[in-house]
N, C-alpha and C positions, 0 to 999 in steps of 0.2 A: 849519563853525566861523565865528564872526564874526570882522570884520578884529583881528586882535590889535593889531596898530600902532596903529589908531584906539584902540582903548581905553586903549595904554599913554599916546600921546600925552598924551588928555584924563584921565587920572588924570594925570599930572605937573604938567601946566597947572592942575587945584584946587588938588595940593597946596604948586606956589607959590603959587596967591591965597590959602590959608587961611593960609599963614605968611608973605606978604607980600614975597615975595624975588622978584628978578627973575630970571630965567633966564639972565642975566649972571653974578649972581651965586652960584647953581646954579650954573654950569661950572665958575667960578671953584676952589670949595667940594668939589666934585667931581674935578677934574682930571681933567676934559673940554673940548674941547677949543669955544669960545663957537660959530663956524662948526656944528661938528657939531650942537651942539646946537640952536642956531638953525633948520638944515636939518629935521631930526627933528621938531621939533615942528610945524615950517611943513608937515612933510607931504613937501618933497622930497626927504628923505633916505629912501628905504624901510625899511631894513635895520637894526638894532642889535644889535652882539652882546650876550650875557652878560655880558662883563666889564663893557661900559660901562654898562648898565642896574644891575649892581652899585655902579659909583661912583656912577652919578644917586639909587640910593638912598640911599648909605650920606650922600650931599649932603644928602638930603632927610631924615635922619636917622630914613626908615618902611625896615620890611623889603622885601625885594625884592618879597616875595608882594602885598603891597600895591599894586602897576602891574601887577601879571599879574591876567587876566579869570580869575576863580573857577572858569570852566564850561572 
């Protein structure tokens, strides 16, 4: 299986570039928590449950399936 984390990472990271928000403002948007998410996408945070991957989406106003690798 490929690294899941890599991929949710770098889906999260286009889909603030394609809608212009910062990852500040993600967290914010989300109620999540700026630190966490910061860590997460820098790669040092390993681990993300379900719930939080639900706020970052429902942030990022895509379904959750949308950050999960298809395969």
């Amino acid at each position: 299986m490929k690294n899941v984390h890599a991929h949710i990472r770098k889906t999260i990271k286009a889909h603030l570039e394609s809608k212009g928000i910062s990852a500040e403002k993600l967290a914010y948007e989300s109620g999540v928590s700026k630190g966490f998410l910061y860590g997460y996408l820098a790669g040092t945070s390993k681990n993300i449950s379900i719930d939080m991957l639900v706020m970052i989406a429902e942030g990022l106003e895509v379904p959750l399936k949308d950050l999960l690798p298809d395969d």
